[in-house]
mmCIF file as Biopython writes it, N, C-alpha, C and O atoms, coordinates in Angstrom:
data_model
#
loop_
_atom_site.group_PDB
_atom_site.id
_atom_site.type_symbol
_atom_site.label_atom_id
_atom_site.label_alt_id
_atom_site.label_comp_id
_atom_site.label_asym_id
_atom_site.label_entity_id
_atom_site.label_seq_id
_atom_site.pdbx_PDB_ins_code
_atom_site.Cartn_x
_atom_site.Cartn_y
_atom_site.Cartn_z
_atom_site.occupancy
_atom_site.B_iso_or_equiv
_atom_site.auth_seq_id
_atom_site.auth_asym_id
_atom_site.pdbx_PDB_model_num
ATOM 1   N N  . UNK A ? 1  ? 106.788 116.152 1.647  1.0 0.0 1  A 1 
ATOM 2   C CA . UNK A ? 1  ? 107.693 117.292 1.598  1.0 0.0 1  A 1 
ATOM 3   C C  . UNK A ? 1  ? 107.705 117.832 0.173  1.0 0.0 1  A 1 
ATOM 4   O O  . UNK A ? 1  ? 107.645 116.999 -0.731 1.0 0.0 1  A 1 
ATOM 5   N N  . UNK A ? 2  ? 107.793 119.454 -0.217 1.0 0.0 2  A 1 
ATOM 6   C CA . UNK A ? 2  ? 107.637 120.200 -1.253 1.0 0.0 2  A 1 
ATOM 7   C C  . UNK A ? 2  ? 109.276 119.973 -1.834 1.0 0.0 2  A 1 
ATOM 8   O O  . UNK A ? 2  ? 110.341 119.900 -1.221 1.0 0.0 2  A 1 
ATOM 9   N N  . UNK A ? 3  ? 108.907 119.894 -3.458 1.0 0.0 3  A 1 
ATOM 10  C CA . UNK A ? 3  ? 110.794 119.943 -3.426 1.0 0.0 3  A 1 
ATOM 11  C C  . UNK A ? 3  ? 111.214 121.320 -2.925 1.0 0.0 3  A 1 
ATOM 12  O O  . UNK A ? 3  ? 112.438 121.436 -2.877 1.0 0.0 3  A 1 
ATOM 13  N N  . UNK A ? 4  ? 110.346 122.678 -2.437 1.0 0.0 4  A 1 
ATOM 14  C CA . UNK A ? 4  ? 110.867 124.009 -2.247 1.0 0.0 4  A 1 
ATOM 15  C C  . UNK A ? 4  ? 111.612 123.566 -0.769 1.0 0.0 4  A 1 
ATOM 16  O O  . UNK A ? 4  ? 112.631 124.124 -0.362 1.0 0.0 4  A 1 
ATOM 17  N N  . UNK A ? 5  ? 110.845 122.347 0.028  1.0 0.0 5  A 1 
ATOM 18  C CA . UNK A ? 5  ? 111.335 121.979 1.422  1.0 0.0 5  A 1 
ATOM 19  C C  . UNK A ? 5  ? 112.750 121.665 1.012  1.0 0.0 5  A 1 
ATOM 20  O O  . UNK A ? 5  ? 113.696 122.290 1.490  1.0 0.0 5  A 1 
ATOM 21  N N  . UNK A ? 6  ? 112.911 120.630 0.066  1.0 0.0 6  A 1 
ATOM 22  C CA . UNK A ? 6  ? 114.052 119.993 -0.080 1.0 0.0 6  A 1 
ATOM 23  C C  . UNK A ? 6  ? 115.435 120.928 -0.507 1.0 0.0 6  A 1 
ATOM 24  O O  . UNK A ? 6  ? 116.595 120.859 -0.103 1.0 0.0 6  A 1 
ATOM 25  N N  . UNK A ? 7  ? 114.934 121.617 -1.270 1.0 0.0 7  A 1 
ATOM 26  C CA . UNK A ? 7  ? 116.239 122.734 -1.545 1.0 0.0 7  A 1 
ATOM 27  C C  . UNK A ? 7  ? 116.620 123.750 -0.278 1.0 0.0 7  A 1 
ATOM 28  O O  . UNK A ? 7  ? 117.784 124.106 -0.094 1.0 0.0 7  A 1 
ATOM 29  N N  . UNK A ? 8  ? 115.560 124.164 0.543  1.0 0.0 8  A 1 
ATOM 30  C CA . UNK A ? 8  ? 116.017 125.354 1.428  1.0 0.0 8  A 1 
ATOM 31  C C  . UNK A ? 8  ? 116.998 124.336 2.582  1.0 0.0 8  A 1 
ATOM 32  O O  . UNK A ? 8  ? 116.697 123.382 3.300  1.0 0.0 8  A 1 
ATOM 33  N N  . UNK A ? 9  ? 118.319 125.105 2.324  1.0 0.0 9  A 1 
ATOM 34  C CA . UNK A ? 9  ? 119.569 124.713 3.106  1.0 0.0 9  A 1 
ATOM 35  C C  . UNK A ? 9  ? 118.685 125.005 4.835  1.0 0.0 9  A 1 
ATOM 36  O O  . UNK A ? 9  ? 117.898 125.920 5.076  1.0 0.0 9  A 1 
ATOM 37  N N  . UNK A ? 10 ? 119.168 123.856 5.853  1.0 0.0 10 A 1 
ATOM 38  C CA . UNK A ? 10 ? 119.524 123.643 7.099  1.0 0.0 10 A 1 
ATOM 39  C C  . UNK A ? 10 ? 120.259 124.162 7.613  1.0 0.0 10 A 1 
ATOM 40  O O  . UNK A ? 10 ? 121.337 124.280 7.030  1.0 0.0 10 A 1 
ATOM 41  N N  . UNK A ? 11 ? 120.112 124.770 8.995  1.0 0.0 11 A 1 
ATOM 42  C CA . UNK A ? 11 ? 121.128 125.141 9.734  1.0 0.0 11 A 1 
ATOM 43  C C  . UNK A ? 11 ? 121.900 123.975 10.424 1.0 0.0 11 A 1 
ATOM 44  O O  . UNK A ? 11 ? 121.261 123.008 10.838 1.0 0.0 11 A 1 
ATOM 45  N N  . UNK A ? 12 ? 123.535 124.048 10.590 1.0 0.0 12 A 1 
ATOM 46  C CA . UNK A ? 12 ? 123.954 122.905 11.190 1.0 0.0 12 A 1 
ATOM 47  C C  . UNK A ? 12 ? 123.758 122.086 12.453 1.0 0.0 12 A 1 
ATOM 48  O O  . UNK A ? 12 ? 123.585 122.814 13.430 1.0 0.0 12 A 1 
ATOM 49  N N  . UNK A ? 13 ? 123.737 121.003 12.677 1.0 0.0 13 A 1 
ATOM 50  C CA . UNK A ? 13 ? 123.474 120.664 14.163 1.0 0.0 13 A 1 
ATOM 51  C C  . UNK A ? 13 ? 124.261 121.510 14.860 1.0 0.0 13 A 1 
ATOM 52  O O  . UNK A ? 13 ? 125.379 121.872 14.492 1.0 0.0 13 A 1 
ATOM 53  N N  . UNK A ? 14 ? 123.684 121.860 15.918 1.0 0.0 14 A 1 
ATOM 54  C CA . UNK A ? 14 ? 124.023 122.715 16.973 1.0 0.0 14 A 1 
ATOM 55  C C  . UNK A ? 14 ? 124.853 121.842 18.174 1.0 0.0 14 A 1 
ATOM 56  O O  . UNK A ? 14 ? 124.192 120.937 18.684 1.0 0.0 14 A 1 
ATOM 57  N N  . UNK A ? 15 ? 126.183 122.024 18.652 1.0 0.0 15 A 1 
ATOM 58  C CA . UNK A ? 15 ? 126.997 120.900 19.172 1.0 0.0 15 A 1 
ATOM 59  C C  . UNK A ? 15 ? 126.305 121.399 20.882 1.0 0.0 15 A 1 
ATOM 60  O O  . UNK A ? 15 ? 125.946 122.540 21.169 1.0 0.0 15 A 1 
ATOM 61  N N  . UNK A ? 16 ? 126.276 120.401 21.648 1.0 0.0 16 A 1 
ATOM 62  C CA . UNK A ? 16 ? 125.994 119.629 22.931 1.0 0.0 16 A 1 
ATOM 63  C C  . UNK A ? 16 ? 126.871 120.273 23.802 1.0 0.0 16 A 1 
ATOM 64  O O  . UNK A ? 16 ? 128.075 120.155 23.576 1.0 0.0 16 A 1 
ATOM 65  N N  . UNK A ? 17 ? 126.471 120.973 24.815 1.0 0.0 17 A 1 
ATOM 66  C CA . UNK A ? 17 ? 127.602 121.143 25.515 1.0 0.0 17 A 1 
ATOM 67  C C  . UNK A ? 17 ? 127.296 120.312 26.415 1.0 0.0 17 A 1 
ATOM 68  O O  . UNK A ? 17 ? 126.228 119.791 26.736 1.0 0.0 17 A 1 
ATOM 69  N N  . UNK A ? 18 ? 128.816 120.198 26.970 1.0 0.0 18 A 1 
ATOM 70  C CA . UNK A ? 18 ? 129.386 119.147 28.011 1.0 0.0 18 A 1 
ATOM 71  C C  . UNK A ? 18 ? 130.210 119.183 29.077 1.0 0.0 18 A 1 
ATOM 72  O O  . UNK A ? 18 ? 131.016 120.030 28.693 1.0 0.0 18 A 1 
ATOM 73  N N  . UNK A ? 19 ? 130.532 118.885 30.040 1.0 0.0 19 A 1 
ATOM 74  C CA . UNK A ? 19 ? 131.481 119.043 30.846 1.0 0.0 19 A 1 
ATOM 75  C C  . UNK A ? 19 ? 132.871 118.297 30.810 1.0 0.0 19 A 1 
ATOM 76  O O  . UNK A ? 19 ? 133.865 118.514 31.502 1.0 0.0 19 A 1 
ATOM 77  N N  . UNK A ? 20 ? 132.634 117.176 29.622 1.0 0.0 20 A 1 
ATOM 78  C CA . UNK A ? 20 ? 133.506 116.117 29.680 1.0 0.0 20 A 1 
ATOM 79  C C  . UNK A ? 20 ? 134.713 116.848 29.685 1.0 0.0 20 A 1 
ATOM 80  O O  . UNK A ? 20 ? 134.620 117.826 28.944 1.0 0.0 20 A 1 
ATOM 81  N N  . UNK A ? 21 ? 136.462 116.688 30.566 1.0 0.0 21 A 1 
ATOM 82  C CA . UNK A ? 21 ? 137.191 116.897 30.175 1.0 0.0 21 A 1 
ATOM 83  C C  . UNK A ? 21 ? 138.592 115.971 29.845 1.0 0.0 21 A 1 
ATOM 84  O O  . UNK A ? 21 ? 139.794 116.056 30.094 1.0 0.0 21 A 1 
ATOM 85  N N  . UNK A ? 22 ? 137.633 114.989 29.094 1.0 0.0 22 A 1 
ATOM 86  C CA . UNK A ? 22 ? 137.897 113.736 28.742 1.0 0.0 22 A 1 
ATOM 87  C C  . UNK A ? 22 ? 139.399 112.924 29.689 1.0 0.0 22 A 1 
ATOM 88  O O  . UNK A ? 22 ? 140.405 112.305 29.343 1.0 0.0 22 A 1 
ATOM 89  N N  . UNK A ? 23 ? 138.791 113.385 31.017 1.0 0.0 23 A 1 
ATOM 90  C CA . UNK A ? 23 ? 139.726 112.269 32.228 1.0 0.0 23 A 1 
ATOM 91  C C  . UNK A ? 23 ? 138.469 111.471 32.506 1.0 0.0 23 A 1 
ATOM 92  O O  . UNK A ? 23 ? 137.640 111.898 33.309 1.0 0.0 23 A 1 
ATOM 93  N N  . UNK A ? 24 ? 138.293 110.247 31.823 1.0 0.0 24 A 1 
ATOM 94  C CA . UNK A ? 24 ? 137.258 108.884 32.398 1.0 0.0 24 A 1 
ATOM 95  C C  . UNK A ? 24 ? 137.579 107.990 33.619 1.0 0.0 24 A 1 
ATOM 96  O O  . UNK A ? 24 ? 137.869 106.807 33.438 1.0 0.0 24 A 1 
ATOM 97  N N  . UNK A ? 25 ? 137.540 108.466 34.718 1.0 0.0 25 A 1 
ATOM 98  C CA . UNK A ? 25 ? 137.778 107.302 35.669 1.0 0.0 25 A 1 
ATOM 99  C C  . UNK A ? 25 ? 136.651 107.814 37.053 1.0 0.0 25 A 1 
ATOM 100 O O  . UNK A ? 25 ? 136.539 108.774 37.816 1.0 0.0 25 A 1 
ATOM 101 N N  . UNK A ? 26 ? 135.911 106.412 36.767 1.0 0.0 26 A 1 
ATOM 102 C CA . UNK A ? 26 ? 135.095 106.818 38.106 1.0 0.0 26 A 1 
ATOM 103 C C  . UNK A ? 26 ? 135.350 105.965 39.074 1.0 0.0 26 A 1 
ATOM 104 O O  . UNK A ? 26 ? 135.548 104.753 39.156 1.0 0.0 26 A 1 
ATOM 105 N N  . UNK A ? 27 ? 135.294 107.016 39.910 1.0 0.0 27 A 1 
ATOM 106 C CA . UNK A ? 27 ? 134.997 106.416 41.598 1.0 0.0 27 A 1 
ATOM 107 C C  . UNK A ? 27 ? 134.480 105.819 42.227 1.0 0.0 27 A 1 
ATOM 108 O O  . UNK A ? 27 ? 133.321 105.998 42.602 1.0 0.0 27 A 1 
ATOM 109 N N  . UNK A ? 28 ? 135.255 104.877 42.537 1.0 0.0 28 A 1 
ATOM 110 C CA . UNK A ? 28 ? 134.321 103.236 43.260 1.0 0.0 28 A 1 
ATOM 111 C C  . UNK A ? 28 ? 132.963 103.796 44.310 1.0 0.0 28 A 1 
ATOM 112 O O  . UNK A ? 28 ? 131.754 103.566 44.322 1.0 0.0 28 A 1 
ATOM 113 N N  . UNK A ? 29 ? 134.168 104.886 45.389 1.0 0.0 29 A 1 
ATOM 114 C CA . UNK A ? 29 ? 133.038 105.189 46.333 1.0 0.0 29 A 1 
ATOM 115 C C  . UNK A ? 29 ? 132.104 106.125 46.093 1.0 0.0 29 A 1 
ATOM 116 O O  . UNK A ? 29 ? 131.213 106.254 46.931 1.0 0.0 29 A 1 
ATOM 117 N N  . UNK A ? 30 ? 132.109 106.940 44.952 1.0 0.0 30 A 1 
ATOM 118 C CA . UNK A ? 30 ? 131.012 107.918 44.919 1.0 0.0 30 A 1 
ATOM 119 C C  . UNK A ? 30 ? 130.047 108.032 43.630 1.0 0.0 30 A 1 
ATOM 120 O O  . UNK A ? 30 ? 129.123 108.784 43.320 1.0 0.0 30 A 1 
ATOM 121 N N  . UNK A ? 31 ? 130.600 107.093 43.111 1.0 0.0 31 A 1 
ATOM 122 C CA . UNK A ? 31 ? 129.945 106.567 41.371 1.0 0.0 31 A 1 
ATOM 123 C C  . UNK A ? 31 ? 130.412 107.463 40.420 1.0 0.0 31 A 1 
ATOM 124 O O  . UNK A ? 31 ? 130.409 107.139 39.233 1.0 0.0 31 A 1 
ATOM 125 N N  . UNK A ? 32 ? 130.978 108.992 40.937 1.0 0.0 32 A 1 
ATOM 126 C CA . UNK A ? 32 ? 131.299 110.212 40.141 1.0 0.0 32 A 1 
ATOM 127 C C  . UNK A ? 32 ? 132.339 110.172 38.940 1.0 0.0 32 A 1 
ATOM 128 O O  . UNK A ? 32 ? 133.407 109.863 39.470 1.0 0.0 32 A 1 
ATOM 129 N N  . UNK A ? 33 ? 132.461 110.273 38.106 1.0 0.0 33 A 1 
ATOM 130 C CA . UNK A ? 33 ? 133.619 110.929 37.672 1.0 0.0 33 A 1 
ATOM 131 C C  . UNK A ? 33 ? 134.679 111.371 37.834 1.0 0.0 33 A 1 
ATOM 132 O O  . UNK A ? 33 ? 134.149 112.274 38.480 1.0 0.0 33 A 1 
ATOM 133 N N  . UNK A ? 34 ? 135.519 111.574 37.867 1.0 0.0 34 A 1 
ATOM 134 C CA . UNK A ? 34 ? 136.846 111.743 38.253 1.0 0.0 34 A 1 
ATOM 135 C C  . UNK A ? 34 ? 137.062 113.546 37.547 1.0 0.0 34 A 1 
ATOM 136 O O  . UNK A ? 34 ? 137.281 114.641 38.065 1.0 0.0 34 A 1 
ATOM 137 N N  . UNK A ? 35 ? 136.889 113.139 36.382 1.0 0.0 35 A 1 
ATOM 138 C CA . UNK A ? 35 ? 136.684 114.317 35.781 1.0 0.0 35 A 1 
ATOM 139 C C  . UNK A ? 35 ? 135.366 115.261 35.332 1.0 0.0 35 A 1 
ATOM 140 O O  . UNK A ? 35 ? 135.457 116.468 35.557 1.0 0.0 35 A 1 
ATOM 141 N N  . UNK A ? 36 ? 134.799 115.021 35.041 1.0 0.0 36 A 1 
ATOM 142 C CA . UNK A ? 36 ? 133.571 115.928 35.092 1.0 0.0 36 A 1 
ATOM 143 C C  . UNK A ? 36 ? 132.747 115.852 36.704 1.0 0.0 36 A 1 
ATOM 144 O O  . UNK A ? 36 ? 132.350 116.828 37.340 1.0 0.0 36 A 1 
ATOM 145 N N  . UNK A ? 37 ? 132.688 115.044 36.929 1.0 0.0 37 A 1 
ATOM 146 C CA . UNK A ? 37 ? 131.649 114.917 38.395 1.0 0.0 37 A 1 
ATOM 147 C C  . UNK A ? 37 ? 130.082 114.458 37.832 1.0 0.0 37 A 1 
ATOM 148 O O  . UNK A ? 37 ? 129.000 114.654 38.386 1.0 0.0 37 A 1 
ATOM 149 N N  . UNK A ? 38 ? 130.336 113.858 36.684 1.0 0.0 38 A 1 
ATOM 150 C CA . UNK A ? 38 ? 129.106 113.097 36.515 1.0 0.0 38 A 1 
ATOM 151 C C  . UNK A ? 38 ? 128.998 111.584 36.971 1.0 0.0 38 A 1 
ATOM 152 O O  . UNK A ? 38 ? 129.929 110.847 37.296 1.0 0.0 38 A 1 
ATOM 153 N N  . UNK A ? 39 ? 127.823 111.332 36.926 1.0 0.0 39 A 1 
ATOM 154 C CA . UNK A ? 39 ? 127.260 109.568 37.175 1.0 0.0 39 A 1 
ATOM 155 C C  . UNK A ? 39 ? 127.171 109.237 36.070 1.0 0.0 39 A 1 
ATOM 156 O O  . UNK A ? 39 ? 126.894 109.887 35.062 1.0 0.0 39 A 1 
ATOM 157 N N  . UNK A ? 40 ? 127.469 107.910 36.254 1.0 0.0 40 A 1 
ATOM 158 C CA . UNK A ? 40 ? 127.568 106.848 34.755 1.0 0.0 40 A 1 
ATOM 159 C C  . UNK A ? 40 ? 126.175 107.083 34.002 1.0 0.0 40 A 1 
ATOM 160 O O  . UNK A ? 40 ? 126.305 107.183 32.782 1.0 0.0 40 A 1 
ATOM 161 N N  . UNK A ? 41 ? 124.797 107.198 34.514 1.0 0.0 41 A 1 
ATOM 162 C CA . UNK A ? 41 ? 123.815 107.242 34.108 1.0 0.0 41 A 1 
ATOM 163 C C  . UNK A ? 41 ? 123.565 108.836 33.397 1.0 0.0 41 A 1 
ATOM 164 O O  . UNK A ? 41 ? 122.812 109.135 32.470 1.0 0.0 41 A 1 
ATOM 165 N N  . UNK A ? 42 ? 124.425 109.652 34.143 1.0 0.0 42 A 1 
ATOM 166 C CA . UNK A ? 42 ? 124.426 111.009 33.281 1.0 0.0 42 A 1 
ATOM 167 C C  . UNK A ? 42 ? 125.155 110.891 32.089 1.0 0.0 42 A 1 
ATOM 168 O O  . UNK A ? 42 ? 124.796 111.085 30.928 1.0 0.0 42 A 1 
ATOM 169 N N  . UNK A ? 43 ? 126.097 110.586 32.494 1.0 0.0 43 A 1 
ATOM 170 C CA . UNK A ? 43 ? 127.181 110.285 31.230 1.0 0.0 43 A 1 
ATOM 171 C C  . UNK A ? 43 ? 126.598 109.716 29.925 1.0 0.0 43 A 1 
ATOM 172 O O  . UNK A ? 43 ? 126.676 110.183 28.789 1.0 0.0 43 A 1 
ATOM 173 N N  . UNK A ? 44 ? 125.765 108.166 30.527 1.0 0.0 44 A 1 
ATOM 174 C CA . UNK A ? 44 ? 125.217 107.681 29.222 1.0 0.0 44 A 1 
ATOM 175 C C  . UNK A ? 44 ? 124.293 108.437 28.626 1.0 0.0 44 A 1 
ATOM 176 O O  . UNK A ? 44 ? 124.214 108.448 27.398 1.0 0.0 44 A 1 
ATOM 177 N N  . UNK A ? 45 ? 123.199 109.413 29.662 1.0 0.0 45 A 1 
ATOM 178 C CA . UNK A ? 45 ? 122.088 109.520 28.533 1.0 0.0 45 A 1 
ATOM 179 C C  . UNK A ? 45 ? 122.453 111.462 28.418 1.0 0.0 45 A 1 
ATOM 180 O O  . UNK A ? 45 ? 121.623 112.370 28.361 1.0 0.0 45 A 1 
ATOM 181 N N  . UNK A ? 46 ? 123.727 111.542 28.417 1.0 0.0 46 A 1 
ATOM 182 C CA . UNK A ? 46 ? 123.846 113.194 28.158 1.0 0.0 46 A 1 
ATOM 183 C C  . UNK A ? 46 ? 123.304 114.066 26.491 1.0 0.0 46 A 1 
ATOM 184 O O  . UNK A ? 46 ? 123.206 115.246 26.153 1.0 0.0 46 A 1 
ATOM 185 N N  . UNK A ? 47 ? 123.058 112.712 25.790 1.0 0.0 47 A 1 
ATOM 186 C CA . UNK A ? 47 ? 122.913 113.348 24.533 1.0 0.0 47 A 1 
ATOM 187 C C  . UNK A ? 47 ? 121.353 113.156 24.394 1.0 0.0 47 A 1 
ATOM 188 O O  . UNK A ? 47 ? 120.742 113.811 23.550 1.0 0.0 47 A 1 
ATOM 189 N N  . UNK A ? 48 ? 120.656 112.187 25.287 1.0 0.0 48 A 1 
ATOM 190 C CA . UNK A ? 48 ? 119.164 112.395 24.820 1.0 0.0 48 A 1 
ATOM 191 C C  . UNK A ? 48 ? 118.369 113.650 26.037 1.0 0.0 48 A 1 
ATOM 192 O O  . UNK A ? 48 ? 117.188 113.973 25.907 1.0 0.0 48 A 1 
ATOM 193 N N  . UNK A ? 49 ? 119.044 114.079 26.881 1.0 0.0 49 A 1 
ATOM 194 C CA . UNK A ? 49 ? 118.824 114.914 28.073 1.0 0.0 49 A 1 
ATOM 195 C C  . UNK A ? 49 ? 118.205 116.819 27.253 1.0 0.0 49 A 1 
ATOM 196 O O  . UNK A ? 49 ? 118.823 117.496 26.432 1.0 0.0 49 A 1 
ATOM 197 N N  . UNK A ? 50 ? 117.172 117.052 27.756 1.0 0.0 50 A 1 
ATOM 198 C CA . UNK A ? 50 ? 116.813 118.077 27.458 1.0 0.0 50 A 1 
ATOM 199 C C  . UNK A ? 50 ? 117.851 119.366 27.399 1.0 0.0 50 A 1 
ATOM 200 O O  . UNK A ? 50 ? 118.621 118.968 28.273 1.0 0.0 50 A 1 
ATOM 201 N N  . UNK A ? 51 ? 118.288 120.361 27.069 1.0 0.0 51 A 1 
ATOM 202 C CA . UNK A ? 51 ? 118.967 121.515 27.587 1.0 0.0 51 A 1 
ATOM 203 C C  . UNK A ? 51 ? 118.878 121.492 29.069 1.0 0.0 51 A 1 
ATOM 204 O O  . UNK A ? 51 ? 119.713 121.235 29.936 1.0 0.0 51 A 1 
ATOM 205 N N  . UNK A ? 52 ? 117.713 121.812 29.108 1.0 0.0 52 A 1 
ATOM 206 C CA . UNK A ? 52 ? 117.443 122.190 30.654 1.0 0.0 52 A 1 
ATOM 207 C C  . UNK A ? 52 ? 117.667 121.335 31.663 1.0 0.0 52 A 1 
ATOM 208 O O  . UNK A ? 52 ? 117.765 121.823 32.789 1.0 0.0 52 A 1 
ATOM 209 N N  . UNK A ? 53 ? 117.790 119.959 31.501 1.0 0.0 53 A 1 
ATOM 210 C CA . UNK A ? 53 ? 118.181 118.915 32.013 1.0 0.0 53 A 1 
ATOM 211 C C  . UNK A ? 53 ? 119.997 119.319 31.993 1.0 0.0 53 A 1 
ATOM 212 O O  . UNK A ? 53 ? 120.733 119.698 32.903 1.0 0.0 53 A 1 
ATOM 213 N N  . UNK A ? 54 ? 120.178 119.131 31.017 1.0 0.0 54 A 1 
ATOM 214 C CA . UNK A ? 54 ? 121.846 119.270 31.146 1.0 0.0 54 A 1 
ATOM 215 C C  . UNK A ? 54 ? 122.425 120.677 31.736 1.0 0.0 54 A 1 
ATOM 216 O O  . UNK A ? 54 ? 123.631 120.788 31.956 1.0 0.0 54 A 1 
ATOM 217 N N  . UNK A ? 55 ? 121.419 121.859 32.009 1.0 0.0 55 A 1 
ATOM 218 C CA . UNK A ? 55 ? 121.866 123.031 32.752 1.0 0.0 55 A 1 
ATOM 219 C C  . UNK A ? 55 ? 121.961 122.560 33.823 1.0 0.0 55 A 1 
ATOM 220 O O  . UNK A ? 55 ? 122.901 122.782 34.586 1.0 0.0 55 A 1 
ATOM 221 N N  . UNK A ? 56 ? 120.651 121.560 34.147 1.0 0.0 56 A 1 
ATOM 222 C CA . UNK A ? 56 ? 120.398 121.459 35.811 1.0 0.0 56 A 1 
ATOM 223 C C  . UNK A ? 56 ? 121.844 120.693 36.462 1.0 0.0 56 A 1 
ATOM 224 O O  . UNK A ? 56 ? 122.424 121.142 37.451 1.0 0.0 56 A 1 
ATOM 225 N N  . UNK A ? 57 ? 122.323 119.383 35.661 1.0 0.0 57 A 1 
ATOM 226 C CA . UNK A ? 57 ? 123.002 118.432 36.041 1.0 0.0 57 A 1 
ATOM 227 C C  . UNK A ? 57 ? 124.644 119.598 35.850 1.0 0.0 57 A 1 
ATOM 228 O O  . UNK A ? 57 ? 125.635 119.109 36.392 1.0 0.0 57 A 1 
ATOM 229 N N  . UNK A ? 58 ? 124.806 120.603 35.340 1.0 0.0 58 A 1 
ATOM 230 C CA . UNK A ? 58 ? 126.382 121.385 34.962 1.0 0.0 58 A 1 
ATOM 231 C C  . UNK A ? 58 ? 126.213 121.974 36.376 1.0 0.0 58 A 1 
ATOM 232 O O  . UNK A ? 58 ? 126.974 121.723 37.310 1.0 0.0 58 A 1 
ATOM 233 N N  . UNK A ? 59 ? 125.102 122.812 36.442 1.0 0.0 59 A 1 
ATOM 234 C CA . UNK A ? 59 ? 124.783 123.507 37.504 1.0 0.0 59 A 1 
ATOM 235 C C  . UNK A ? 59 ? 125.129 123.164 38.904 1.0 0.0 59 A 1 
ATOM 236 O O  . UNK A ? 59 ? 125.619 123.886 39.772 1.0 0.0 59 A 1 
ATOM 237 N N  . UNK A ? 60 ? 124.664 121.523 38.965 1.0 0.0 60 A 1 
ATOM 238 C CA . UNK A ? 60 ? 125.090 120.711 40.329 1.0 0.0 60 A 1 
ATOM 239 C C  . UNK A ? 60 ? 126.675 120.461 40.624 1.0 0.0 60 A 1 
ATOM 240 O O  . UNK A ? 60 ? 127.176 120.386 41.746 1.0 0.0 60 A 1 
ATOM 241 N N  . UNK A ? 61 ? 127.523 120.319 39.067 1.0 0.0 61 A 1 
ATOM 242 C CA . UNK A ? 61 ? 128.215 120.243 39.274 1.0 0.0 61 A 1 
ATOM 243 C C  . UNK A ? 61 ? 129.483 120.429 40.267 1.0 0.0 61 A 1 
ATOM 244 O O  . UNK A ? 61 ? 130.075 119.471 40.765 1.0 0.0 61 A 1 
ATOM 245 N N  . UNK A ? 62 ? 129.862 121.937 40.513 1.0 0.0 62 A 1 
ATOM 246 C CA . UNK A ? 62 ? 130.556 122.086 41.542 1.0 0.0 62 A 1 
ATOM 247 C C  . UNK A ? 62 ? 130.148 122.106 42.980 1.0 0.0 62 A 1 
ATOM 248 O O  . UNK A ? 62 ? 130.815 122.458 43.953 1.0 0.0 62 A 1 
ATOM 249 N N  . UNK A ? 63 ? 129.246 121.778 42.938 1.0 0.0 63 A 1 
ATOM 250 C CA . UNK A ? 63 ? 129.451 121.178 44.191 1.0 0.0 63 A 1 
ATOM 251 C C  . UNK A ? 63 ? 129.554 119.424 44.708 1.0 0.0 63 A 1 
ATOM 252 O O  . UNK A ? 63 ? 129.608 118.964 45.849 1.0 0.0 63 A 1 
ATOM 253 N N  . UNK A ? 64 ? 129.554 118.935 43.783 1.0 0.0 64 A 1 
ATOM 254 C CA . UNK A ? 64 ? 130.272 117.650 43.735 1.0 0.0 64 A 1 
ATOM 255 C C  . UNK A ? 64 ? 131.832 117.682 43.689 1.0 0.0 64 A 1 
ATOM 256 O O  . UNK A ? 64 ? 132.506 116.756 44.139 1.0 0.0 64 A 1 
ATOM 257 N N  . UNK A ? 65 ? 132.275 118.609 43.218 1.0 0.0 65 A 1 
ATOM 258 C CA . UNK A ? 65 ? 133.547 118.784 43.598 1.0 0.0 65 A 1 
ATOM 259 C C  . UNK A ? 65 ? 134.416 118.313 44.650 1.0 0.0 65 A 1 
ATOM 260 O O  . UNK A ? 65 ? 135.345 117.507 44.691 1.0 0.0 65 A 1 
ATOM 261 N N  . UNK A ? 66 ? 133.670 119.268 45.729 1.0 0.0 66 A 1 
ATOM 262 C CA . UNK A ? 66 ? 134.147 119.237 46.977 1.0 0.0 66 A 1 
ATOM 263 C C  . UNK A ? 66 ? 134.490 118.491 47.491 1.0 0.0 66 A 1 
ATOM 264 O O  . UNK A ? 66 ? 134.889 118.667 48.643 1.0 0.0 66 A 1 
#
């Protein structure tokens, strides 16, 4: 790296969106969320998940609702 790399300022991390609306209790019978309508396995890997991955899984969302 050039020190010219090292001086030019970064833009900030860009924050994650999420559905969390931080009510954590999942459901014995449906594995879901209580509050978002995610699976434990979404939940864990929501921060290594592509964008497009996390559109797909928001997207499904309401209809887990139901």
């Amino acid at each position: 790296m050039s020190s010219s790399e090292a001086l030019t300022p970064q833009d900030p991390p860009r924050g994650i969106a999420t559905p969390c609306i931080k009510v954590c209790i999942v459901d014995g019978a449906t594995s879901l969320c209580l509050g978002c309508k995610r699976t434990l396995s979404e939940i864990g890997g929501w921060g290594g998940f592509t964008d497009a991955e996390r559109a797909a899984i928001m997207a499904a969302l309401p209809a887990r609702a139901g």
